[in-house]
MIZA-945894 format. One record per residue (C-alpha): x, y, z. Coordinates in steps of 0.05 Angstrom, whole numbers, plus 5000, padded with zeros to 4 digits. Layout:
BEGIN
XYZ ...
END
This chain:
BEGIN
624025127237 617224947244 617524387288 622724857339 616325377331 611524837349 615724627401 617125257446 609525467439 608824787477 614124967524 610725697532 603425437544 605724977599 602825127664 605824817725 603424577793 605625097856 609324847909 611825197964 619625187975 622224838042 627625308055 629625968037 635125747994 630725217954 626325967940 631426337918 633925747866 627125657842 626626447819 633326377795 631425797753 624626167742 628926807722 633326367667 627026067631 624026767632 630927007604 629926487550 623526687531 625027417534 630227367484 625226927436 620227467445 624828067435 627727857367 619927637348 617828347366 624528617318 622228177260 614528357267 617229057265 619528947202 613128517182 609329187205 614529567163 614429147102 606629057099 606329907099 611629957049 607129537007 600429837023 603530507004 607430256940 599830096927 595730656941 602531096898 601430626841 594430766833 596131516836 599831416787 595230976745 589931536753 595832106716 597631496668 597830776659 604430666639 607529966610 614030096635 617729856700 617230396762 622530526808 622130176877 625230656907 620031126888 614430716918 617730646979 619529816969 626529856994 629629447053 634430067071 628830387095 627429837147 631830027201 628330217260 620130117271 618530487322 614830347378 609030647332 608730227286 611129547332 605429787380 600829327346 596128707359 599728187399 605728597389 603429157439 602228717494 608928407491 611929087485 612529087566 617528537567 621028777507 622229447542 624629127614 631929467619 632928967680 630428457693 630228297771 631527617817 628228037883 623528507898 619428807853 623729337816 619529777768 619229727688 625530237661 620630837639 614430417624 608030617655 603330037677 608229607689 611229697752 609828927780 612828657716 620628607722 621228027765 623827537718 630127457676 637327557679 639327757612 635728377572 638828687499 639429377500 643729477441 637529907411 634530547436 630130357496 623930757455 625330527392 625029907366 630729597312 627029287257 630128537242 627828257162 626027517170 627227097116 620227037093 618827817095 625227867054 623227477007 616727866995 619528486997 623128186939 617627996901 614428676901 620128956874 621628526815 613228646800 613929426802 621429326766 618728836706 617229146637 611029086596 605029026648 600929666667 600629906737 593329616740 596028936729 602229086780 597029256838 593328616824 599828256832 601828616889 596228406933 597427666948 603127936969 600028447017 595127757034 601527427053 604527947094 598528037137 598127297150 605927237167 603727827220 597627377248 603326817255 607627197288 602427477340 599926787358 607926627382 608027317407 601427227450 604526507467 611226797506 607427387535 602726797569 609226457592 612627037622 606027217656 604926527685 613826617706 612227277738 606127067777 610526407796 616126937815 611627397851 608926767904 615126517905 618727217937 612927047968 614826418008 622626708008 620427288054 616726768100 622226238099 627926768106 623626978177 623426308195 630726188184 632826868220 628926618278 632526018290 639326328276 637126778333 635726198375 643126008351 646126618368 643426628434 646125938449 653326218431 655326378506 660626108550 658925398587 663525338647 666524678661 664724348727 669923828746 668023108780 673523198827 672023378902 676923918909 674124048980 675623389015 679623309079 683922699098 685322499169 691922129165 697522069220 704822409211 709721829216 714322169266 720221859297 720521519362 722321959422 728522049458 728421829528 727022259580 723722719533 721123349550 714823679527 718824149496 722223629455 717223209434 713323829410 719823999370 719823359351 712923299329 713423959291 720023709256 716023099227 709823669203 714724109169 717323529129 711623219109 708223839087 714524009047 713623319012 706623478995 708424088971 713123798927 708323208908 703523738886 709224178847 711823528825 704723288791 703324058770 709723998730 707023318699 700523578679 704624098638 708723678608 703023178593 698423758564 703424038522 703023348483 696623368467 693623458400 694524198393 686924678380 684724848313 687025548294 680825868325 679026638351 681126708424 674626588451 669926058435 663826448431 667726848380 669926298336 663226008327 659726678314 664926718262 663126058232 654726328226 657226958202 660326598152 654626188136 650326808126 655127078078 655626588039 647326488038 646527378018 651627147973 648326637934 642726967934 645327467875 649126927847 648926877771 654126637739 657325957748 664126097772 660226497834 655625887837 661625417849 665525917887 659725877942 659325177938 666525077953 665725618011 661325328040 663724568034 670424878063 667025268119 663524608137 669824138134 673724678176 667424658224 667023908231 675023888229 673824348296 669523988329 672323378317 679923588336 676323898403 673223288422 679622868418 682423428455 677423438510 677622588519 686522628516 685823208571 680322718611 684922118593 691522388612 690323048654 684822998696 687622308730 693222838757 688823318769 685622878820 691522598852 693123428870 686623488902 687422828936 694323118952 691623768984 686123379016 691023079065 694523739075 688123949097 686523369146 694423529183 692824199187 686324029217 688723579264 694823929281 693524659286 688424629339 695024309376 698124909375 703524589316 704225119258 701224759200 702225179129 695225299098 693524769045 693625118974 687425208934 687624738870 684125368838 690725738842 694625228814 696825308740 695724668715 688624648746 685525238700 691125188644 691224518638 684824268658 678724798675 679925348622 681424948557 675224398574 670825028582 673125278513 671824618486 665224518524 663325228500 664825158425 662424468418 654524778449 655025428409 656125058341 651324528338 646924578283 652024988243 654724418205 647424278181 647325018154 653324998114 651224238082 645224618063 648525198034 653524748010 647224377965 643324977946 649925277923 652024647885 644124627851 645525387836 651025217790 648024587764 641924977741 646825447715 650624957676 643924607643 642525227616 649625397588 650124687564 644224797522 647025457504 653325257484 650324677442 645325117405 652225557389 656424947373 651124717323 649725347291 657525597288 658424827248 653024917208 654725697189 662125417176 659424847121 653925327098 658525997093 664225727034 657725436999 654626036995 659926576984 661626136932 655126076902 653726816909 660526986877 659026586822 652026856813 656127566809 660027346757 654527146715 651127796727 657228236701 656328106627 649528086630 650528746658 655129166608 649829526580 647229776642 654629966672 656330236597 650930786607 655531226641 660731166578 655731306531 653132026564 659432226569 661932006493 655232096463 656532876453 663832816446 667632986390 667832236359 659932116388 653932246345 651332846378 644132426371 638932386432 636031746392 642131436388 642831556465 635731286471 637330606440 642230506483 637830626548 633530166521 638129666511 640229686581 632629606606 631629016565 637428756598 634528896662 630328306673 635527776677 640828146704 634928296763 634027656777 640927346777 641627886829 635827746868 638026996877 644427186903 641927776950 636927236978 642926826992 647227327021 640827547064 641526837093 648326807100 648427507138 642827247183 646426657197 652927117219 649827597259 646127027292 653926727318 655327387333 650527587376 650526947423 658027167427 656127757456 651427427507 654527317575 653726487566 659126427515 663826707562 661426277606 663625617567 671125767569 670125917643 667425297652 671924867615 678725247645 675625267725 670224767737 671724277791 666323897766 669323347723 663723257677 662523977677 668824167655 672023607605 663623817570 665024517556 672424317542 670023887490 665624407462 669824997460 676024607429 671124557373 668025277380 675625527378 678125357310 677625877266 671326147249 670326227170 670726887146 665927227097 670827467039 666027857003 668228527026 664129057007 660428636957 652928636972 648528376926 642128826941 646129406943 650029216878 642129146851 640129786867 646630206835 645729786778 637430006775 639730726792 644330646728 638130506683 633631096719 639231556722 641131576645 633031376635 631632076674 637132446647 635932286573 628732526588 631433226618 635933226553 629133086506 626033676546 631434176548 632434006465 625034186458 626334786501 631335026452 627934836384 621335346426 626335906435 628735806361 621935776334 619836366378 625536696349 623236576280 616536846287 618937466321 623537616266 618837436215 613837986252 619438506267 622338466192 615238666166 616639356201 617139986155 623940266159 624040846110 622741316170 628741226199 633541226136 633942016157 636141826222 641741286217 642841156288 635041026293 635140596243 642940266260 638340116328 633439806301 637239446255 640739206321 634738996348 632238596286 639238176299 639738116379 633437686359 638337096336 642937436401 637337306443 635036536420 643636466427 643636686497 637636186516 640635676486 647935786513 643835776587 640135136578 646934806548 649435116606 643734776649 645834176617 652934226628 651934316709 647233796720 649233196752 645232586722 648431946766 651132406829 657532526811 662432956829 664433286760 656533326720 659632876666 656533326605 661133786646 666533876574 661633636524 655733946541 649733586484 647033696425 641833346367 640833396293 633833696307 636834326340 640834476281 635534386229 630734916271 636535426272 639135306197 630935426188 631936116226 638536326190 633936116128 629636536144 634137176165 637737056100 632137076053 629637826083 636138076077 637237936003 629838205989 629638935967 626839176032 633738846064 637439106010 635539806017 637439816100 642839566083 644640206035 643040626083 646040276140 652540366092 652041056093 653041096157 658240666165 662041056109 661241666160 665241356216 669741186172 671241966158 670742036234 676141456239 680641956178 678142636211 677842586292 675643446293 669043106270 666942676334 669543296366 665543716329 659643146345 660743186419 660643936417 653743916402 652143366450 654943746507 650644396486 644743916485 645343726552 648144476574 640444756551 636644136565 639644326637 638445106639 646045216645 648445846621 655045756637 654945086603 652345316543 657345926545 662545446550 661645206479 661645886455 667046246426 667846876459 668147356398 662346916375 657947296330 649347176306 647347356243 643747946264 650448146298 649648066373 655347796420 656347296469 654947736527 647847906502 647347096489 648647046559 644147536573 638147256535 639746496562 638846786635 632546996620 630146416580 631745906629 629146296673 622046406643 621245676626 620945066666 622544506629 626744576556 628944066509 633244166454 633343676393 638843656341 638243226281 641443116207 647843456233 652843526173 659643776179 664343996124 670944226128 672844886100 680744896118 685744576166 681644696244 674545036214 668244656198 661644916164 655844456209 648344556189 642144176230 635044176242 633144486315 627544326349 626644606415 619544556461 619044876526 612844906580 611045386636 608344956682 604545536719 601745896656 601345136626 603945426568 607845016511 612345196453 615544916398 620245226351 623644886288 629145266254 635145086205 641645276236 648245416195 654345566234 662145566239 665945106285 673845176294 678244626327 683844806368 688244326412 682343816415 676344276438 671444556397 667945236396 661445596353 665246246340 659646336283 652146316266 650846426202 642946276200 637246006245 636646116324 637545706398 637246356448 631046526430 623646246441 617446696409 
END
């Protein structure tokens, strides 16, 4: 790998000499070619800029991890292993860097290649969205785009790997501080920064070779433009040659022949008239036998023409047919042009090599015809204007005589003369001018076409080749290492049980065969992180294998997704090219058996790592939330203690006269124990919701948890409660709290006595509200006072007491009812009532002893009685 770096930072520092191109064709191969090695470098560059992403990613992860640790080293400086994932060392969180964080050194100047969405063969096309760069896209064919054009996907080398795994196994090892982990962690961070300084020199290296591509681009579109005006020009000199050339025969079609009629001999005694008849007789015939002569040859020409070598299929004129051909020609050069793939490269050369053999097939065909029609037509052509030159020289002679001599006919009118002879030599003459120089076009086309798709091939060849030696390697490499990393899993999953068993033993710890013991639960956590260490790094060796493996796959399958590989099969089914094709025949015979296939499924070794960390943390975590939430409850318990301790010391003999006072205080002395229950039923409950690993169902979900110290801090506070209630003070409540309960239990034999009870509840409220009619509702109406008054003069005084006095309240205590027969009770109490005039800010209180009689009837009760004390009036 080293000598392949050294080597293409060679090829990228090479400068060459400039030449100018000759033609326009030789200009547009040379950016073509120019536009392939910038292609080349492009894709170097773009997957160096991915990997220093990552470099950039990796060195922040572990400046942070740094700068966290000492944070924590400052709180405390801990022995035990940290979480990675905490710190941030994680290669799941190298994904994407950003143009941010890739915008860096070297790195940000070569960002304006990586971000070229096309790259261009003409003009100067403008940079996809990237100011300043507007000149830059003239090189290159190919360009990934599988990322987001503003962000940039992070790519792990194998070195930066490899130190992202040896920060983690520092941070994850046991027994060093977090002092002594920082120390270790910067010859890492050293490293890191010098892999980046490595990378940027390579980086700087294809920016300088792109540049130097571009600039060679740039003059040659340069030298295109000029050569393309050059060549225009003389194709307009071309065009303008394309025009018809008559044909101008060497016959003398004017001549005239003096010759003598052969006439017969004359009669004797002939008169004028006869010998004028006679002569005339002897013109008519012999200008009927030059007629025919002349029919007679026409008819031969014909016949001879019509065996001649047949024209080329041609247009109908000859200026047409050879514009065709240098439209043709200019085709196929704005073809080739944009020509980029092989099979177009070769489909142009065999264009133009067919456009050129049809051409010189033409002209060659035409010229034959031409020297046949000279050879075998013209010769007759001649002997018709020789023919017609005689029938000129009787008519000259004779018509002046007076004879009638038929006009000769003009050889310009006869058939033969222009179809035979004039018309097709013209088309000949014509085509034959028009396409000179076309030939030479097309044999030029014909070899810039051919170097097209020779430059083409080079570059697929060494394509292909880099694929067919990294597709044999992965397939010895691949077995080997699935293998090896399978094996390495193996050996990891008994070193392992006690880590994967932490799950098992939360949820049986508190079960009802477990030992309900946190300690017990500890031991086994730490059991698990003192298997840690080996189990780590039998994982680490195979994740660093499976990283290479992985690299090695997506390697294959991203130059399958490159336009080249399809290229190779194209090649080796459609090349004409002999060598060309049986190459990449060769190559993808070998390229097509089957590739192997990584059987791991959804085994990956890093990711195995870190479930099998989270497996430590989680239960390491949760069993800390458990110590907490235990010491939570023994605080509520001990709480609880004290505040019964405090509230038992309370004098209670005041209320012994008042047992629901004293039943609620007595209540409130208990919910103490109610109260520490309740908080400890939540946190339980706390406990039994929580999900500790991320499951579904919080797996203390049934159990819930529990420890030995829990129960010794309530059997302390049931100690506690126990020893106050057999004391004499707890005693004592207790007698009194009896007595009461021995008075519902008369209520429970006697229900007329809660009646009677509520009664007096309800006339509390009635004159605590200033209702007469409520109070007069409880009354019996032949109720009688012990000075003798009625109801209706109770009314009467109620009216105006509640009337007099803003606010009442009326206090009943130590009620005592005893039955005197079947439905009548005798009740006594103690009344208090207080009352306050609010404008006079007056206030009075009145205590009195009240005796009355209460009778029952159908299950409502009525004073019909007061034997002693008053509640109508207020002195």
């Amino acid at each position: 790998m080293k000598l392949l770096t050294l080597s293409l930072l060679f090829f990228y520092s090479v400068s060459h000499c400039y030449t100018s191109p000759a033609t326009y064709e030789e200009a547009k191969n040379r950016i073509f070619e120019a536009s392939w090695s910038a292609s080349l470098v492009q894709k170097d560059l773009r997957k160096n800029i991915e990997e220093q992403a990552a470099n950039y990613a990796v060195l922040n992860q572990l400046r942070q991890a740094k700068i966290k640790a000492e944070e924590m080293r400052t709180r405390e400086n801990i022995t035990a292993a940290v979480k990675v994932a905490d710190l941030g060392i994680t290669a799941a969180g190298i994904v994407t860097g950003g143009m941010a964080l890739a915008a860096q050194g070297a790195t940000k100047e070569a960002l304006k290649w990586y971000f070229v969405k096309k790259i261009a063969q003409e003009g100067a096309k403008e940079a996809a969205g990237v100011p300043g760069y507007s000149d830059s896209v003239k090189v290159g064919v190919y360009i990934f785009n599988k990322a987001d054009e503003r962000d940039i996907k992070a790519s792990l080398s194998k070195n930066s790997n490899e130190i992202l795994l040896k920060a983690q196994k520092i941070f994850e090892t046991e027994g060093t501080t977090i002092h002594e982990k920082n120390l270790a962690l910067i010859p890492l961070i050293t490293e890191m920064e010098d892999e980046i300084k490595k990378k940027d020199y390579y980086l700087q290296a294809c920016v300088k070779r792109l540049d130097e591509l571009k600039k060679e681009t740039e003059m040659l579109e340069k030298d295109a433009a000029k050569r393309k005006a050059e060549e225009e020009k003389k194709q307009e000199e071309i065009k303008k040659n394309i025009k018809e050339i008559p044909f101008t025969p060497k016959i003398e079609t004017n001549a005239v022949k003096t010759t003598d009629i052969p006439t017969p001999a004359p009669a004797d005694k002939e008169t004028e008239e006869q010998k004028r008849a006679r002569i005339q007789k002897a013109i008519n015939e012999y200008i009927q036998k030059l007629s025919n002569k002349i029919k007679n040859l026409s008819d031969k020409a014909q016949t001879d023409f019509s065996q001649i070598t047949a024209a080329p299929s041609l247009s109908y004129t000859a200026q047409d047919s050879a514009s065709g051909f240098l439209e043709s020609a200019d085709y196929i050069k704005n073809q080739l042009a944009s020509a980029d793939t092989y099979m177009a490269a070769q489909s142009l050369e065999n264009s133009a090599k067919a456009e050129r053999e049809n051409l010189t097939n033409a002209r060659t065909a035409l010229q034959k015809r031409e020297n046949d029609i000279k050879n075998k037509i013209e010769p007759t052509i001649k002997e018709i204007a020789e023919t017609i030159s005689l029938w000129k020289g009787i008519y000259n002679s004779y018509s002046p005589q007076g004879y009638y001599v038929a006009p000769a006919p003009k050889i310009e009118d006869i058939r033969s003369y222009n179809d035979c002879y004039v018309t097709p030599l013209s088309w000949i003459q014509t085509f034959i001018k028009s396409t000179e120089g076309i030939e030479g076009i097309f044999s030029s086309l014909e070899s810039a076409a051919k170097s097209r798709k020779n430059s083409i091939y080079s570059n697929i060849k060494t394509f292909a080749s880099s694929y067919l030696s990294k597709f044999e390697e992965f397939k010895t490499f691949a077995p080997q290492a699935e293998k090896k990393i399978l094996s390495l899993l193996e050996q990891a999953g008994p070193k392992s049980e006690p880590i994967n068993n932490l799950y098992h033993y939360f949820s049986t710890e508190f079960s009802y065969f477990g030992k309900n013991d946190l300690k017990d639960l500890k031991a086994k956590v730490q059991e698990a992180q003192n298997a840690w260490p080996a189990v780590s790094s039998t994982y680490d060796s195979a994740a660093a294998l499976y990283f290479d493996l992985m690299k090695k796959n997506s390697e294959i399958e991203d130059m399958k997704q490159d336009p080249m590989y399809y290229e190779i099969s194209n090649i080796a089914y459609s090349a004409t090219d002999t060598s060309h094709k049986n190459d990449m025949e060769n190559i993808l015979k070998k390229i097509n058996t089957e590739s192997p296939r990584i059987n791991l499924g959804t085994v990956e070794p890093q990711a195995a790592k870190d479930v099998l960390l989270n497996s430590i943390y989680s239960p390491k975590n949760g069993l800390a939330w458990l110590e907490n939430a235990k010491d939570r409850i023994i605080s509520v318990y001990s709480k609880a203690i004290s505040a019964f301790s405090s509230a038992s010391q309370t004098d209670f003999s005041p209320y012994y006269s008042n047992p629901e006072v004293l039943s609620k205080k007595v209540s409130e002395l208990n919910d103490i124990y109610a109260k520490a229950q309740l908080e400890k039923d939540k946190i339980m409950e706390e406990a039994r919701k929580k999900s500790f690993f991320g499951e579904e169902e919080p797996v203390l979900k049934q159990t819930g948890f529990w420890d030995p110290e829990i129960t010794k801090k309530i059997e302390e506070y049931e100690k506690t409660a126990a020893s106050f209630w057999a004391s004499p003070k707890g005693q004592e409540i207790r007698l009194y709290l009896n007595k009461e309960e021995l008075r519902k239990n008369n209520d429970a034999k006697n229900p007329d006595l809660q009646i009677i009870r509520n009664l007096y509840q309800d006339l509390k409220k009635a004159y605590e509200s200033k209702s007469v009619s409520g109070v007069m509702s409880l009354i019996d109406p032949n109720w009688t006072s012990p000075d003798g008054e009625d109801s209706s003069e109770l009314r009467q005084y109620l009216e105006s007491i509640f009337k007099m006095f803003n606010e009442i309240s009326f206090d009943i205590r130590d009620l005592n009812i005893v039955s005197d027969s079947k439905d009548t009770y005798s009740v006594s109490y103690n009344l208090e009532i207080r009352s306050k005039i609010y404008s006079k800010n007056i206030k009075r209180e009145e205590k009195s002893s009240v005796y009355e009689k209460v009778k029952v009837e159908n299950g409502k009760a009525k004073i019909f009685k007061t034997d002693n004390g008053s509640y109508w009036q207020i002195k």
